[in-house]
N, C-alpha and C positions, 0 to 999 in steps of 0.2 A: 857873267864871264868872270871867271877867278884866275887873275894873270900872273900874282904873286908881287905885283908891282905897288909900289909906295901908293898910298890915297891919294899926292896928288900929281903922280902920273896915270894912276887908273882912270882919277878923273877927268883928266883931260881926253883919254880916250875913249871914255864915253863919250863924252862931248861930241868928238869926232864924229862917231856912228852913228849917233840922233841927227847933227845936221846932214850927215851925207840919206837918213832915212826921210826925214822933212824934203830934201831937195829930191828924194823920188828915186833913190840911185838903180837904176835898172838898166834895161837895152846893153847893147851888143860891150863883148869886153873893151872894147876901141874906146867906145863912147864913154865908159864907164873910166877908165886908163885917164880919158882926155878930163874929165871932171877932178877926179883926185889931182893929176897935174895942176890946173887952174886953180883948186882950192891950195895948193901948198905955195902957189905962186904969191894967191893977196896975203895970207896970216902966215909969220914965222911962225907962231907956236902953234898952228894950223899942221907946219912942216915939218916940224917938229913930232906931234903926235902921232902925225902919219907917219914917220920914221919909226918910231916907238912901236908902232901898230905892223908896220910889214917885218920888221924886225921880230916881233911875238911871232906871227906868223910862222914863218921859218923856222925858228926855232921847232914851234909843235911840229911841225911837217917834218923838218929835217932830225927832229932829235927821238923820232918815235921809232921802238925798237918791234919789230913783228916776232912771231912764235918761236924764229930760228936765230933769234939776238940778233937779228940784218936791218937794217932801215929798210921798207919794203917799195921808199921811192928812190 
């Protein structure tokens, strides 16, 4: 993942992704919703990197330009 983000905010959101892969992150979006919740709840910088991460997110999502220069979402 190339986020353009300082080393040591990338790295912490690696971090993020490996633990939420170790802890199995699958089943229904609810479930899934409810896990991120819980995890930002015990670690600040748990909450933190998930801000950083939904944050990136959007961006990609909302800053991608389609054929006709439109956001296509």
């Amino acid at each position: 993942m190339s986020t353009g983000l300082p080393p040591e905010v990338s790295g912490g959101l690696y971090q993020v992704l490996d633990a939420l892969a170790e802890a199995g992150f699958d089943g229904s979006q609810q479930a899934r919703e409810e896990r991120l919740r819980a995890l930002s709840e015990v670690d600040t910088a748990a909450r933190v990197n998930l801000g950083v991460l939904m944050d990136n997110a959007k961006m990609q999502v909302y800053g991608r330009v389609g054929a006709d220069g439109r956001n296509p979402f």
